[in-house]
C-alpha positions in Angstrom: 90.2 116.4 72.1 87.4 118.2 73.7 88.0 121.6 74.1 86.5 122.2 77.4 89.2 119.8 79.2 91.3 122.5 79.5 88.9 125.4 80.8 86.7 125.3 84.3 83.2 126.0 84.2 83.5 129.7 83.8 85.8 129.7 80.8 89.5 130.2 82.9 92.2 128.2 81.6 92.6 124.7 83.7 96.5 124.6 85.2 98.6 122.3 84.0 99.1 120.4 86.7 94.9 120.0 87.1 94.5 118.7 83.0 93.9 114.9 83.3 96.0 112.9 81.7 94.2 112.4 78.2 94.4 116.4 78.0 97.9 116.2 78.8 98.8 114.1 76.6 97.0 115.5 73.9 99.2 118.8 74.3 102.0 119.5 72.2 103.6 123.0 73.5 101.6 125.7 75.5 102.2 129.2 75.6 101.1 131.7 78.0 101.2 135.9 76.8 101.0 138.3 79.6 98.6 141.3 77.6 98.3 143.5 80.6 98.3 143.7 84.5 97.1 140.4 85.4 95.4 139.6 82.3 96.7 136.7 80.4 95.9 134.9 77.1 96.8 131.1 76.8 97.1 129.2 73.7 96.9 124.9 73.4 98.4 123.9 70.4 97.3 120.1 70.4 99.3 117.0 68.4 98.0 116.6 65.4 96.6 112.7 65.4 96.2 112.4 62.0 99.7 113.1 61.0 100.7 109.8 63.1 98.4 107.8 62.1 99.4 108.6 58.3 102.7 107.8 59.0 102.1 104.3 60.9 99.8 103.6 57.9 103.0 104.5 55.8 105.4 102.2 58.3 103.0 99.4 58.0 102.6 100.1 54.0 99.0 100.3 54.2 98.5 102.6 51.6 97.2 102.1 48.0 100.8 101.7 46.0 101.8 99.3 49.0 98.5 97.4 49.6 100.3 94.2 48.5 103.2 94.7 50.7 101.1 95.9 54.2 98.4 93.3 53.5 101.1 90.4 53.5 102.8 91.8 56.4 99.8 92.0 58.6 98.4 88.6 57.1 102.0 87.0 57.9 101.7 89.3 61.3 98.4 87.2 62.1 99.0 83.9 60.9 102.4 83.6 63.6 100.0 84.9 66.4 97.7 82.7 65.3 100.4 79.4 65.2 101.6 80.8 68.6 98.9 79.8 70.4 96.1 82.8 70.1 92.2 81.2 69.8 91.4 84.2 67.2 90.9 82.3 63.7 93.2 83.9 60.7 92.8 82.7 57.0 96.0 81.4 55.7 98.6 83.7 53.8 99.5 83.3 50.5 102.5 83.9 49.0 
């Protein structure tokens, strides 16, 4: 995420309610400190993308000790999409 999605063009935090929905989304837990009077200091903490995608990479055994396994499963994946009717060519699976 881009870190100005969440500030206005002088620097102030964004509300929440303002973020569009990409910044939203990217948000995993805000907090807001009250330092003194009506200053304020506001911290994003954002999800961390790469974490999910290691684990759907894991799910999907896409990793080096379970290249056999994910390959075959997304080959197999392709090859019934392919006999169910889709136009996008798939080579054949082997087994």
């Amino acid at each position: 995420m881009d870190p100005r999605d969440y500030v206005d063009a002088e620097g102030m935090p964004i509300r929440l309610h303002l973020l569009s929905d990409a910044a939203a989304s990217a948000l995993q837990s805000l907090e807001i400190d009250v330092v003194g009077g009506n200053a304020t200091r506001t911290k994003y903490k954002l999800v961390d993308r790469g974490a999910a995608v290691e684990r759907a990479m894991k799910h999907l055994g896409l990793f080096e000790r379970d290249n056999n396994q994910g390959a075959n499963a997304v080959g197999q994946l392709l090859a019934e999409i392919h006999l169910a009717g889709s136009r996008i060519p798939v080579k054949a699976v082997r087994k």
